[in-house]
Backbone as CSV, one residue per row, in Angstrom:
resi,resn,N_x,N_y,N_z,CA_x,CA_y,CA_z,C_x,C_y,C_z
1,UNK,-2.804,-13.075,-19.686,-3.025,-12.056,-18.672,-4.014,-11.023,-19.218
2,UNK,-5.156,-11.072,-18.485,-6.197,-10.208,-19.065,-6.182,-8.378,-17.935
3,UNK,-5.768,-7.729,-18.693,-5.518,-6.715,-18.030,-7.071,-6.118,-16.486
4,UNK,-8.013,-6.462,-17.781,-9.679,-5.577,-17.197,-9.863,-6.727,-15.779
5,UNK,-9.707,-8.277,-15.947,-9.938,-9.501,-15.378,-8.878,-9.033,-14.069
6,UNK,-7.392,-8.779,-14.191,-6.880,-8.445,-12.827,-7.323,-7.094,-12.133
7,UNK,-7.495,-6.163,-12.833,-8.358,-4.992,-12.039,-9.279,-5.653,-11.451
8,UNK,-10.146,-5.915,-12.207,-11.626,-6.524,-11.216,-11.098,-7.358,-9.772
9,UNK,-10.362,-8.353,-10.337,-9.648,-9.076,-8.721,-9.078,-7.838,-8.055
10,UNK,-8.582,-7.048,-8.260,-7.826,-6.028,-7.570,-8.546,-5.184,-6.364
11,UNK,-9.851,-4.934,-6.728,-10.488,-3.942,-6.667,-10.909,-4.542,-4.774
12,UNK,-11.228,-5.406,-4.190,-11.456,-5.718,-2.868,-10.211,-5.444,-2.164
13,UNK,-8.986,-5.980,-2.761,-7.612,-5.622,-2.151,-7.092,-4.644,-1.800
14,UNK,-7.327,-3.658,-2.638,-6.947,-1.927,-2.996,-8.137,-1.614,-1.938
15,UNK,-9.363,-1.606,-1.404,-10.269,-0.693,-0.775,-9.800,-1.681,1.044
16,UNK,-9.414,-3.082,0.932,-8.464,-3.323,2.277,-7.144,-2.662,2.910
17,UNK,-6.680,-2.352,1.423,-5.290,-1.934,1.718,-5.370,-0.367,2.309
18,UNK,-6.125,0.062,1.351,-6.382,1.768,1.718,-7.130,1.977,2.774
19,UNK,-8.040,0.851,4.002,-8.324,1.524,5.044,-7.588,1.059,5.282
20,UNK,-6.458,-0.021,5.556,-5.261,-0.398,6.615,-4.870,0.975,6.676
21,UNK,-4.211,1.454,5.643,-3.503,2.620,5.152,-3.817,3.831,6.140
22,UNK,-5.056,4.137,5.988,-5.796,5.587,6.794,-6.122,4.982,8.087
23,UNK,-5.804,3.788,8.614,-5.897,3.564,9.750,-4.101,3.498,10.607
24,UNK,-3.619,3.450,9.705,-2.413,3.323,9.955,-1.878,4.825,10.234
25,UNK,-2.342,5.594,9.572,-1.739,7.554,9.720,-2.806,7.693,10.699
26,UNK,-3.928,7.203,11.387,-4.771,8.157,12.248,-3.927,7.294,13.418
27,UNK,-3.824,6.028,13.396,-2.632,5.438,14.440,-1.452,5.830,14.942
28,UNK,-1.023,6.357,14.106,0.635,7.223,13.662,0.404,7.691,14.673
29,UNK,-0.387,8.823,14.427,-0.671,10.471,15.005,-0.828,10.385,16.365
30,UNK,-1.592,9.237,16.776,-2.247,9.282,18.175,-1.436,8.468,19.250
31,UNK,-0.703,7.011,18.428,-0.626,5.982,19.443,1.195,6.890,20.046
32,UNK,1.286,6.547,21.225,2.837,7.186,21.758,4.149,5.624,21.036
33,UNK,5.312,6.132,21.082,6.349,5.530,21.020,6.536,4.194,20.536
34,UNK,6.623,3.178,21.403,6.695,1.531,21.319,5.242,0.959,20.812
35,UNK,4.277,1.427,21.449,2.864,1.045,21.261,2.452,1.463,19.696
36,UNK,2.956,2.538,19.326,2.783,2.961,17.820,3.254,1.839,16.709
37,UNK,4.836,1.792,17.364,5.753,0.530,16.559,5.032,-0.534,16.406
38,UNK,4.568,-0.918,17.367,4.237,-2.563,17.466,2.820,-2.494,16.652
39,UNK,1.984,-1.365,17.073,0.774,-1.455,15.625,1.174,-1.259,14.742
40,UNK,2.253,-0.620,13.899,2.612,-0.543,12.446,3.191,-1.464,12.258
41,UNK,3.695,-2.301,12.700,4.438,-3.708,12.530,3.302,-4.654,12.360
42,UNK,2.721,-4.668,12.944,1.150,-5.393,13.143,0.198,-4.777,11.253
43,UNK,-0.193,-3.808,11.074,-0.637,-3.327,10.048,0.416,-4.006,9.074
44,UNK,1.544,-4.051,9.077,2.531,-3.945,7.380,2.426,-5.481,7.712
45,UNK,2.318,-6.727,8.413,1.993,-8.072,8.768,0.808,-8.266,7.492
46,UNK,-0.074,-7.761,8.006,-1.676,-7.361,7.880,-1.572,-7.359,6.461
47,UNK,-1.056,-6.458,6.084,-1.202,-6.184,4.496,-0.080,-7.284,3.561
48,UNK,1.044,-7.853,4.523,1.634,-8.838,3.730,0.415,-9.512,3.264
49,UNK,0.159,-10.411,4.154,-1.497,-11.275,4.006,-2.313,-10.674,2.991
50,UNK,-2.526,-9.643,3.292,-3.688,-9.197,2.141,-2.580,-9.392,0.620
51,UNK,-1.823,-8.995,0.468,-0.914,-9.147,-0.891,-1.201,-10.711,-0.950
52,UNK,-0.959,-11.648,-0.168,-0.850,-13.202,-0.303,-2.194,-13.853,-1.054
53,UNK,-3.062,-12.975,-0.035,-4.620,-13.504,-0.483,-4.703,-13.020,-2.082
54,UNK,-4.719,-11.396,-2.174,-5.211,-10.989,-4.217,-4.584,-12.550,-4.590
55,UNK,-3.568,-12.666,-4.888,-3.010,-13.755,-5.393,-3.853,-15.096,-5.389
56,UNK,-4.048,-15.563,-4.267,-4.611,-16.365,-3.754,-6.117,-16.355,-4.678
57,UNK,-7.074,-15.534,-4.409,-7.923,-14.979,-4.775,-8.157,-15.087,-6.201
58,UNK,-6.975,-14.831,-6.795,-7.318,-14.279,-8.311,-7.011,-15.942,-9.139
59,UNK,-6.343,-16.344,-8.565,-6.149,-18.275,-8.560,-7.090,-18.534,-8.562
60,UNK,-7.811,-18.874,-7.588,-8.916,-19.558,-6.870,-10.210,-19.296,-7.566
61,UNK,-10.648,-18.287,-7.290,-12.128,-17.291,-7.817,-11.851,-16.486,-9.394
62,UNK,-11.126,-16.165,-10.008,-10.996,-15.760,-11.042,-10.310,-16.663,-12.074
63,UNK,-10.206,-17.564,-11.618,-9.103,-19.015,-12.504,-8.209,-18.333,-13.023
64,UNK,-7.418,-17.518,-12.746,-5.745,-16.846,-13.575,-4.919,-17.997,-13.242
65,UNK,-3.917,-17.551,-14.225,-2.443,-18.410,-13.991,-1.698,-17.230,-13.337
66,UNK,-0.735,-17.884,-12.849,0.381,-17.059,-12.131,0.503,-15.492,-12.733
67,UNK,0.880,-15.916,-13.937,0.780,-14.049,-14.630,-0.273,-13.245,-14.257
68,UNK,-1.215,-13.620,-14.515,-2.275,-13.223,-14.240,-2.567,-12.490,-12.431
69,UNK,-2.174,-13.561,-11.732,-2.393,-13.196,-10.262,-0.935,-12.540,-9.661
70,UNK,0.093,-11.972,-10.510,1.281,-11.143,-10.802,0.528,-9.893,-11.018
71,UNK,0.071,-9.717,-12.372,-0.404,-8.350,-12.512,-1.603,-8.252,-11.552
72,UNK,-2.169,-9.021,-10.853,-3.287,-8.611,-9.836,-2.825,-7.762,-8.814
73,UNK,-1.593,-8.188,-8.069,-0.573,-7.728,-7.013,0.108,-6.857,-7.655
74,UNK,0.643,-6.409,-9.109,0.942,-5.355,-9.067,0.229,-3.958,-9.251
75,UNK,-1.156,-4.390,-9.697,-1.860,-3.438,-9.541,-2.398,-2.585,-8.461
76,UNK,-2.480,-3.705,-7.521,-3.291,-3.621,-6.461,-1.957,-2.817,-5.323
77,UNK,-0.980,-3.327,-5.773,0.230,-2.440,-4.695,0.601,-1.304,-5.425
78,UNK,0.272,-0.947,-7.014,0.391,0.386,-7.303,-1.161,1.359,-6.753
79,UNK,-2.060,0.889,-6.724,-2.780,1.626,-6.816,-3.580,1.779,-5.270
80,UNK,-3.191,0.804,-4.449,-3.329,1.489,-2.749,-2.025,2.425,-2.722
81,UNK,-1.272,2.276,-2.842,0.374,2.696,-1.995,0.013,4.234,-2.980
82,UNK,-0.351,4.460,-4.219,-0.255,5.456,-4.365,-1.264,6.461,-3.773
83,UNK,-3.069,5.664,-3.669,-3.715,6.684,-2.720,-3.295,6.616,-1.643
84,UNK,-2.993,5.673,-0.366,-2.056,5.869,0.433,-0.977,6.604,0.688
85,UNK,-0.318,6.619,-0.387,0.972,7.699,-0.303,0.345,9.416,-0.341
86,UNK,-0.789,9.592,-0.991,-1.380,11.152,-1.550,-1.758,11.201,0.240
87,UNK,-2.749,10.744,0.952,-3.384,10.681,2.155,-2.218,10.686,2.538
88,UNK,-1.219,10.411,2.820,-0.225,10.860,4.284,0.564,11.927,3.723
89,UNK,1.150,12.016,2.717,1.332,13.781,1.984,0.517,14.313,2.108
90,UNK,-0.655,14.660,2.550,-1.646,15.210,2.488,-1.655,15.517,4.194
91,UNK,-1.170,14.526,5.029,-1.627,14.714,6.082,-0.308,15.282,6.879
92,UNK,1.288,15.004,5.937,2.363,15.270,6.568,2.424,17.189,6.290
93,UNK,1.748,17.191,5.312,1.380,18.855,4.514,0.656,19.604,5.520
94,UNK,-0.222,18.752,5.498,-0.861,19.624,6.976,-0.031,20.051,8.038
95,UNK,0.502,19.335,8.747,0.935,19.295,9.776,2.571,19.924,9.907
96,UNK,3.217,20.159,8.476,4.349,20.983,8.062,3.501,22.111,8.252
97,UNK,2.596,22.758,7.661,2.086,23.414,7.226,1.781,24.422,8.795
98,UNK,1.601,23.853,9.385,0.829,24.283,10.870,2.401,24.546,11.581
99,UNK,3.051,24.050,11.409,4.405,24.253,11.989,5.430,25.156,10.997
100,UNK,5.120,25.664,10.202,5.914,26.284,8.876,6.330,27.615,9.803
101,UNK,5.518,28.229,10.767,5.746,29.519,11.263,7.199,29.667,12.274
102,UNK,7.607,28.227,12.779,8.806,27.882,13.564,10.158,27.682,13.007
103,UNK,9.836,26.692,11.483,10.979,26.548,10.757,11.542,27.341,9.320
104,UNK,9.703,27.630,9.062,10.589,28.606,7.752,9.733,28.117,5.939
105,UNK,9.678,28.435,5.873,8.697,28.504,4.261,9.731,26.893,3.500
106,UNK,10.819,27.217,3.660,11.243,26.208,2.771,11.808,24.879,3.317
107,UNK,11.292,25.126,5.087,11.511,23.201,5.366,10.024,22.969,4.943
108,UNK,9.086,24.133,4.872,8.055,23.122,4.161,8.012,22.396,2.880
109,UNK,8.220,23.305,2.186,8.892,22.929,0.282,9.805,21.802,0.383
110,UNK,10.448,21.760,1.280,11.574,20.515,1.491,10.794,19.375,2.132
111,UNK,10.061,19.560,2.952,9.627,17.906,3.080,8.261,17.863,2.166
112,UNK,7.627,18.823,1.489,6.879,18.480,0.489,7.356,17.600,-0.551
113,UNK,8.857,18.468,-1.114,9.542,17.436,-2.159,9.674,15.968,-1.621
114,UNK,10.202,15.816,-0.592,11.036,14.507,0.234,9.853,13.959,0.185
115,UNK,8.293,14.090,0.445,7.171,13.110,0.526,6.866,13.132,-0.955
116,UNK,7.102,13.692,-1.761,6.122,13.294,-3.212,7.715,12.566,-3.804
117,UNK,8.899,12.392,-3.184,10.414,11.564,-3.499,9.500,10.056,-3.057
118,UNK,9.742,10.229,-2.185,9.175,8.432,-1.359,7.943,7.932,-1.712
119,UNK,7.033,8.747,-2.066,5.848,8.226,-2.677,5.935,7.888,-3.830
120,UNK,6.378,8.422,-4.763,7.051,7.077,-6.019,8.104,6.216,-5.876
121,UNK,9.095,6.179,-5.005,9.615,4.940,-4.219,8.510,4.149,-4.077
122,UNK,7.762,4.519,-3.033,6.991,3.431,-2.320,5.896,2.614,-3.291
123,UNK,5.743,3.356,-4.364,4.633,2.838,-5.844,5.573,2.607,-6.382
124,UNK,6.675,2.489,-6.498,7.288,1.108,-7.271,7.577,0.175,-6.594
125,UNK,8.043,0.132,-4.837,8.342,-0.510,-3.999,6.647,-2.018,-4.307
126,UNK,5.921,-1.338,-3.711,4.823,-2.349,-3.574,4.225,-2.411,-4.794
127,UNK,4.112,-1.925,-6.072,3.942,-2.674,-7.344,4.799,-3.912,-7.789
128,UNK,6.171,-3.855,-7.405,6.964,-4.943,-6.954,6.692,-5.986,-6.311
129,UNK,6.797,-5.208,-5.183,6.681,-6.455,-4.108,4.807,-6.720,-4.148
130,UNK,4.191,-6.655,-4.030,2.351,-6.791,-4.477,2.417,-7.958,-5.785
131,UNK,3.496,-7.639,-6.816,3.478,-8.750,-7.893,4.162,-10.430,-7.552
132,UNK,5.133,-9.900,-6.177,5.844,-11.177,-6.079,5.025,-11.934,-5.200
133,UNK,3.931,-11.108,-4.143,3.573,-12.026,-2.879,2.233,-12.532,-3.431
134,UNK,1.905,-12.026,-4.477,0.700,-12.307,-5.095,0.707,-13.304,-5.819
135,UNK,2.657,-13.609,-6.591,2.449,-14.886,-7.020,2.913,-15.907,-6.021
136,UNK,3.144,-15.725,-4.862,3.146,-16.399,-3.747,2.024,-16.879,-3.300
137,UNK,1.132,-16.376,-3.066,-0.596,-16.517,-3.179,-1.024,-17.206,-4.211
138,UNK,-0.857,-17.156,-5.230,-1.265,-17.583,-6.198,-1.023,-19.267,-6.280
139,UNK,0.934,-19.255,-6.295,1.062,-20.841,-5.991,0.520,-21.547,-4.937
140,UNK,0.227,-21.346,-3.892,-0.333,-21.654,-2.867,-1.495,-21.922,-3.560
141,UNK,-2.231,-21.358,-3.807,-3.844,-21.675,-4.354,-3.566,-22.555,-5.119
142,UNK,-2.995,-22.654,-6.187,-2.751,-23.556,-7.015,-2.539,-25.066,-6.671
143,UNK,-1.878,-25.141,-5.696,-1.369,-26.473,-5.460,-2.307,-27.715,-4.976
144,UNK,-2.451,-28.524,-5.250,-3.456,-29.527,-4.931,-3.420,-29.834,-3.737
């Protein structure tokens, strides 16, 4: 497992994942109710696939073995999910922030904490799961 060799595979995955990502919070914001659901269900689909492909990818075009296309997916799900995670703290901050005058100085501090809580959830969540679907991808490529 060449550490520099899975970055490099990483690096198309992570700049897919992160516009899903910022397309997914400008979606949030705008789309109403059911119609919102069914595009974020649609997006987290979207990005399974993209986890399948690094894998796939790093098999195929980079000749790794499984380890190899493991640490591709876990890189690649630490390092979207965490700019991903900063961009919607960033955007849930705002928008506490604009509403702080109704609830009070410290439901802002409180869902500040609660979003920078889940955002290292969610960067270990998909460094995880990014390592397993990647070697899912990976066997797939592999197979004759």
């Amino acid at each position: 497992m060449d550490f520099k060799k899975s970055f490099n595979a990483s690096k198309t995955p992570i700049l897919y994942l992160v516009i899903l990502g910022i397309i997914s919070v400008v979606l949030g914001a705008v789309l109403p109710g059911l119609v919102g659901v069914v595009v974020g269900f649609a997006i987290f689909l979207l990005s399974l696939i993209i986890y399948l492909w690094t894998g796939y990818h790093s098999v195929k075009r980079f000749k790794m073995d499984l380890g190899g296309a493991a640490l591709t997916g876990a890189i690649t799900g630490f390092i979207s999910s965490l700019i991903n995670g900063i961009i919607s703290l960033i955007y849930v901050a705002f928008n506490l922030s604009r509403s702080a005058a109704g609830v009070g100085e410290a439901s802002l501090i409180g869902g500040i904490i609660l979003g920078i809580v889940l955002l290292v959830v969610g960067v270990v969540f998909w460094a995880v799961a990014g390592a397993v679907l990647a070697v899912i991808g990976g066997f797939i490529a592999g197979r004759p």
